[in-house]
C-alpha positions in Angstrom: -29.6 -3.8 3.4 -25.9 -4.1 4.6 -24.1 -1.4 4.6 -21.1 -1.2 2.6 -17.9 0.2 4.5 -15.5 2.2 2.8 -11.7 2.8 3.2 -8.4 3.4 1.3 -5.1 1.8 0.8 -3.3 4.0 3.3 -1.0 6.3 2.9 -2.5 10.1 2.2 -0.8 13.7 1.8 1.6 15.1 4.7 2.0 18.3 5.8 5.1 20.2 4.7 5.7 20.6 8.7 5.9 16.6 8.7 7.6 16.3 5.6 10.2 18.8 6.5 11.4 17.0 9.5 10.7 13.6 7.6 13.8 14.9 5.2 16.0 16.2 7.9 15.9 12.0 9.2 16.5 11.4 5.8 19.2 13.2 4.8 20.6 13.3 9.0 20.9 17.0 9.4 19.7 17.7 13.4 16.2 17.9 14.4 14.4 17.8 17.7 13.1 14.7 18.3 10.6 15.7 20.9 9.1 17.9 18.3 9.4 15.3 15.5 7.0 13.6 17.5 5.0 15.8 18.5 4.7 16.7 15.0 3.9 13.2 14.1 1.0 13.3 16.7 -0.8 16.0 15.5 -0.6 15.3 12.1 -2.2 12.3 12.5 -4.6 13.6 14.5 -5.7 16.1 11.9 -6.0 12.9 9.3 -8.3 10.8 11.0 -10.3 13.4 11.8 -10.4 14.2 7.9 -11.1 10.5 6.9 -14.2 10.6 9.0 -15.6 13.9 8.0 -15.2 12.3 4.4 -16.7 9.7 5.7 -14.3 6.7 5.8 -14.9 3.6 7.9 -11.6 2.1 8.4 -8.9 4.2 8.7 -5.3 4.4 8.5 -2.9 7.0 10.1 -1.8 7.7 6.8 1.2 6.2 7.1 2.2 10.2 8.2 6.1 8.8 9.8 7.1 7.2 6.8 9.7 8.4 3.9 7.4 5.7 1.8 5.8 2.5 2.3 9.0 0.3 2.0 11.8 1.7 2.3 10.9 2.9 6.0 12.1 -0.5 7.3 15.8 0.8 6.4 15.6 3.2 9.8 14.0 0.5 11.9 16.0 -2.8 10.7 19.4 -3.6 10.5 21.5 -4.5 7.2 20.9 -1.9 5.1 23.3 0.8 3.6 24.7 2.6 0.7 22.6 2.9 -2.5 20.3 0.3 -4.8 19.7 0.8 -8.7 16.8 2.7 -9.9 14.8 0.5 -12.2 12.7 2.5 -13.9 9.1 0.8 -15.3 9.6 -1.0 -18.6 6.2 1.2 -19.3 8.1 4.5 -19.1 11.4 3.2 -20.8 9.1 2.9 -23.6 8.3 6.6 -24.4 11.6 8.5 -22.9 10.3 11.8 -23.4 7.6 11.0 -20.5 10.3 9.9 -18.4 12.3 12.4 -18.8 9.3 15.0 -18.5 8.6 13.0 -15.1 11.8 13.6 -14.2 12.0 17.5 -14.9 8.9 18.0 -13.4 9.7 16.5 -10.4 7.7 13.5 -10.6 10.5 10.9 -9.6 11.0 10.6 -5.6 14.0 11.2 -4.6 14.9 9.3 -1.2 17.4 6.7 -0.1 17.0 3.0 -1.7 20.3 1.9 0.2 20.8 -2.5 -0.4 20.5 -5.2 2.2 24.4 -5.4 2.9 24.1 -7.4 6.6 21.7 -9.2 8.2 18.6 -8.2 8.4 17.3 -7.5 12.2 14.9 -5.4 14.1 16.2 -2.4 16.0 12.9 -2.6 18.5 9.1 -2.0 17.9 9.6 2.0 19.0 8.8 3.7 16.1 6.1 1.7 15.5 4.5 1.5 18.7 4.5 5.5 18.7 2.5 4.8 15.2 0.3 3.0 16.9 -0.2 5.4 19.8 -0.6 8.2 17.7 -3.1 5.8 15.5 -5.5 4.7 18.2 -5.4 8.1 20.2 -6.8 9.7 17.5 -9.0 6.7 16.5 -10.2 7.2 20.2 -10.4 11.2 20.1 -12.7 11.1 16.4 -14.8 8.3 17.8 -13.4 6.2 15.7 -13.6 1.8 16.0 -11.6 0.3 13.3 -8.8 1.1 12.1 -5.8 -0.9 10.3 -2.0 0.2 9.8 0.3 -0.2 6.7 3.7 -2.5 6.8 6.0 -3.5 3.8 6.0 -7.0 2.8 9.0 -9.7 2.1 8.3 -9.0 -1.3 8.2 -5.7 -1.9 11.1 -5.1 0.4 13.2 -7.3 -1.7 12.1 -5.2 -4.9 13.4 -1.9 -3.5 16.0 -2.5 -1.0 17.9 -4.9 -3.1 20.1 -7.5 -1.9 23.7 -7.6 -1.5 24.6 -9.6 1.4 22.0 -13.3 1.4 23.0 -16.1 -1.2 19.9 -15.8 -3.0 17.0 -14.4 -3.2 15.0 -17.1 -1.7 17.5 -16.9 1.3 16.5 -13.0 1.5 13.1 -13.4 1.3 13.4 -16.1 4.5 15.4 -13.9 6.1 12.8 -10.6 5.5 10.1 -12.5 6.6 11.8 -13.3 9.9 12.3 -10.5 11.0 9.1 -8.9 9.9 7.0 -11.3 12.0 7.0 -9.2 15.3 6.2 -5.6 13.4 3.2 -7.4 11.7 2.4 -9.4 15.0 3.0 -6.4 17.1 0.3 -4.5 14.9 -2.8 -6.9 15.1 -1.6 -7.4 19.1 -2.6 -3.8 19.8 -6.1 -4.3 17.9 -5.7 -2.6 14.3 -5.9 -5.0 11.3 -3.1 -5.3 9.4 -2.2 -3.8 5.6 0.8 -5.5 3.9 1.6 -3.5 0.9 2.4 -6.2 -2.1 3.1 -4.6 -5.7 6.2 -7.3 -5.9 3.2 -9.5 -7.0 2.2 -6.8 -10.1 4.0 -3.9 -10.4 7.7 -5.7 -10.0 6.9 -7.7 -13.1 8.0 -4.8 -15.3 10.4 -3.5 -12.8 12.6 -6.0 -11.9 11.8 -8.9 -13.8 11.6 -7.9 -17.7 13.7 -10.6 -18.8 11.5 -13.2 -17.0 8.3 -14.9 -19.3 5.3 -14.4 -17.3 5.2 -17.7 -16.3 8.5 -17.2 -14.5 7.5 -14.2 -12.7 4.8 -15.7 -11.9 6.9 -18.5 -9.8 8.9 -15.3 -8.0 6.2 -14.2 -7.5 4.6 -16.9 -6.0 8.1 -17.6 -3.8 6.9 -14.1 -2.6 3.7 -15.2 -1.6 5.4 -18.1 1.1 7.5 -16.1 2.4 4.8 -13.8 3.2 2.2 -16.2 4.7 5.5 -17.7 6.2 5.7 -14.7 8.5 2.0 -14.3 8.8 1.5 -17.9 10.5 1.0 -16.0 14.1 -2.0 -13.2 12.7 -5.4 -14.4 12.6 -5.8 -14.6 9.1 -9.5 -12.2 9.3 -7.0 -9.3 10.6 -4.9 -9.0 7.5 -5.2 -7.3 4.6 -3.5 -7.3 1.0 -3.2 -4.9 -1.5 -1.5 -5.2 -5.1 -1.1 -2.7 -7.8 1.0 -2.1 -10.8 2.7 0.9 -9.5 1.0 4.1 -7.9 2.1 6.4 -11.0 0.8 8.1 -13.7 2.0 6.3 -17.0 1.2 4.0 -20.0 1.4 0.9 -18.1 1.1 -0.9 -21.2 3.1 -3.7 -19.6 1.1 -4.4 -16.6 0.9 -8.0 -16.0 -2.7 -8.7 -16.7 -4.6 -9.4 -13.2 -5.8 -12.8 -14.9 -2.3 -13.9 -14.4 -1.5 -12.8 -10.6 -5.1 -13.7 -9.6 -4.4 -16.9 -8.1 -1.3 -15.5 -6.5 -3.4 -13.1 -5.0 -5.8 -15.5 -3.8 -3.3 -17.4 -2.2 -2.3 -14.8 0.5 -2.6 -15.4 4.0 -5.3 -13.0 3.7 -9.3 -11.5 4.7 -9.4 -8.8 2.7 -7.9 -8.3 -0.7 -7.2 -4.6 -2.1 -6.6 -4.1 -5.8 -6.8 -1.7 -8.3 -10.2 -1.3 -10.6 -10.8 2.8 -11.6 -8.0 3.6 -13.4 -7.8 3.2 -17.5 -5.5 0.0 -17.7 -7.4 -1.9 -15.0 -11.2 -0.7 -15.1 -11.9 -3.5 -16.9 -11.0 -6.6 -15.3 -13.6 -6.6 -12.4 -15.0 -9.2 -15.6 -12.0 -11.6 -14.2 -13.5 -11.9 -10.5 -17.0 -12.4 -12.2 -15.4 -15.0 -14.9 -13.4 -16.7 -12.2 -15.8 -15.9 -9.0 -15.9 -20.2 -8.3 -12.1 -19.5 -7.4 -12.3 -17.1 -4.8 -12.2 -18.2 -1.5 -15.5 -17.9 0.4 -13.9 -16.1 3.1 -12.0 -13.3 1.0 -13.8 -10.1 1.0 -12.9 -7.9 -2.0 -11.9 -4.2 -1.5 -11.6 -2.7 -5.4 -10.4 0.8 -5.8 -13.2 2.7 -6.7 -11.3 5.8 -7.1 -8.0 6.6 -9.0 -5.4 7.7 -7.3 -3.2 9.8 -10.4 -5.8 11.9 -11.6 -7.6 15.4 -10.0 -10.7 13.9 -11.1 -12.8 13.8 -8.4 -15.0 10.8 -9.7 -18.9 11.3 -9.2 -20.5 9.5 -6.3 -23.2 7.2 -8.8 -19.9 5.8 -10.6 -18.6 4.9 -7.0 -21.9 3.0 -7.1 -21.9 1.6 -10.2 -18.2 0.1 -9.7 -19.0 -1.3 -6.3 -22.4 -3.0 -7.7 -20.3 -4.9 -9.9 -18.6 -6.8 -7.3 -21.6 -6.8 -5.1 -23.6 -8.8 -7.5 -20.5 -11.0 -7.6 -19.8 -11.8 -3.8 -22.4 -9.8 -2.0 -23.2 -6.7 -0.2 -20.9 -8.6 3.0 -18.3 -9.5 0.9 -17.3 -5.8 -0.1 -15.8 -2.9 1.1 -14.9 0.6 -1.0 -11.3 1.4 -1.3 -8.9 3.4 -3.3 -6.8 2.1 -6.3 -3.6 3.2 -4.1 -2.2 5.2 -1.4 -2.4 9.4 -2.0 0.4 10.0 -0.5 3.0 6.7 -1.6 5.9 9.1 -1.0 6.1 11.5 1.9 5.9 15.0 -0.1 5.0 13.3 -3.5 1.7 13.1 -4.9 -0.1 13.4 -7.8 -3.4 14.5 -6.5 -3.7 17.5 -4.5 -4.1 17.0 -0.6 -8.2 19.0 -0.6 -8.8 16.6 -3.8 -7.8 13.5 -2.4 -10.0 13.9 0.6 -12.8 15.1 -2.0 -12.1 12.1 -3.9 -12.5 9.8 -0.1 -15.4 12.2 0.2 -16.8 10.9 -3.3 -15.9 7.1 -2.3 -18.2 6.9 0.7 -21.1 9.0 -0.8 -21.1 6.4 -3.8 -21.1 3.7 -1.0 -24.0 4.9 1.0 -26.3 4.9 -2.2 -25.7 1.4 -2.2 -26.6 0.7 1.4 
């Protein structure tokens, strides 16, 4: 029987010793760079050599560099400065006293959002190339073969680092994906698959676009989705990867855009693998849309469904791993499946809901529910 492989969405906890000098960037007070990197190096180090003592087949480096998983491009890109509006989720407006209990516990991130203001351009593929190094040195050291490395989308960029400087948004969008082609190229051209991180197709919904109708958002959305494959048209389409989610926090999320809706968007990526959400208590259920609509996936997308949540310290036993995975076996296959998570554990650098030895536990969980399977 084949083996099903497990991995995650990407990002998982730092260290406070990377977080630390993560912060000093941010906020530009002095550090060393030599021992930023050094620091970097190590770190990453330590995580894949954690993701395959839990047991993880495809790794990440856990996106260790990053101040988040889009609004990194604002120290590697041109065009970007002073400050965007925080939209909070139309979920959380809903019940202020969560939001403001989020908020006093600590629970909103607090790092730059500045707007595009210029054109957008690439300041060189340095930083990521000593990602990369760092990645597939430690892929190399652990024994490692596959591995696959995050990068923001058109779309999600847009979402975050709003713009203030293009003519529209469709002229933004054009312009993101131009200059994210050689960062996404760069990636698969030093043999790790590529992740591009896609909530603008879910979570922006009720971010940015609550006075839309779904049907509306859906055509954003779907604007989102060209621009996107626009920039993939140079990456072999069975070295990408997709993930989409409604927004990596804890919350009602009572006004999720049903997947039903966004399925065909999703579909429509430029796209192998396809990550999406499945554990958590608003999307559990509607693995029952890939069996209702399974004559509309594409017989060359291999699902990747979060099989553990990504908010909770429940460390989810290993035979409900199985049990969620079967589902989609029986629907695709055995080679048409991989374990994931429902999200990254670590979406923000020094912000995460589950504690670091959990979320590990939790990977731990993942690949002991897939190897019952296999």
């Amino acid at each position: 029987m084949a083996k099903i492989l497990t991995t995650h969405v990407g990002s998982l906890p730092r260290t406070q010793k990377v977080v630390d000098f993560i912060f000093a960037r941010e906020n530009e007070q002095p550090f060393d760079q030599a021992a930023f990197d050094a620091a970097m190096t190590e770190a990453v180090d330590e995580t894949v050599r954690k993701q395959v003592a839990a047991g993880v087949d495809i790794v990440s480096d856990g996106e260790t560099s990053k101040i988040s998983y889009a609004t990194y491009v604002k120290d590697r890109y041109t065009g970007f400065s002073g400050d965007s509006e925080r939209n909070a989720p139309a979920d959380l407006k809903m019940f202020p006293s969560f939001l403001e209990r989020l908020a006093d516990d600590g629970g909103t991130p607090q790092y730059a959002r500045p707007k595009c203001t210029g054109n957008v351009r690439s300041k060189g593929q340095g930083e990521l190339m000593k990602d990369i190094n760092n990645l597939k040195a430690a892929m190399a050291t652990h024994g490692v073969e596959r591995g696959f490395m995050n990068a923001a989308s058109p779309g999600v960029i847009s979402l975050f680092l709003q713009n203030d400087h293009y003519s529209s948004r469709e002229a933004y969008l054009a312009a993101l994906a131009d200059a994210m082609k050689d960062e996404y190229e760069t990636i698969v051209s030093n043999g790790l698959d590529l992740q591009l991180d896609c909530p603008d197709l879910a979570l922006s919904r009720h971010m940015l676009f609550n006075d839309l109708t779904d049907a509306e958002f859906l055509k954003v959305a779907n604007m989102h989705v060209e621009a996107l494959n626009h920039a993939l048209q140079n990456v072999p389409q069975d070295r990408v990867r997709v993930h989409i989610c409604w927004g990596n926090y804890e919350g009602p999320h009572c006004c999720d855009i049903p997947m039903d809706k966004v399925f065909s968007t999703l579909m429509a990526t430029k796209s192998r693998y396809v990550l999406f959400e499945t554990s958590n208590p608003r999307h559990a259920h509607e693995w029952t849309v890939f069996r209702d609509r399974k004559s509309e996936i594409p017989e060359d997308k291999v699902l990747v469904p979060g099989v553990v949540d990504t908010t909770t310290n429940f460390v989810e036993h290993p035979d409900l791993v199985s049990q969620r995975i079967q589902r989609f076996k029986d629907i695709v296959g055995a080679d048409r499946v991989i374990a994931g998570s429902d999200c990254g554990f670590g979406t923000f650098a020094g912000f995460g809901a589950v504690d670091p030895d959990i979320a590990y536990a939790k990977l731990a969980s993942l690949s002991e529910g897939a190897a019952a399977l296999s």
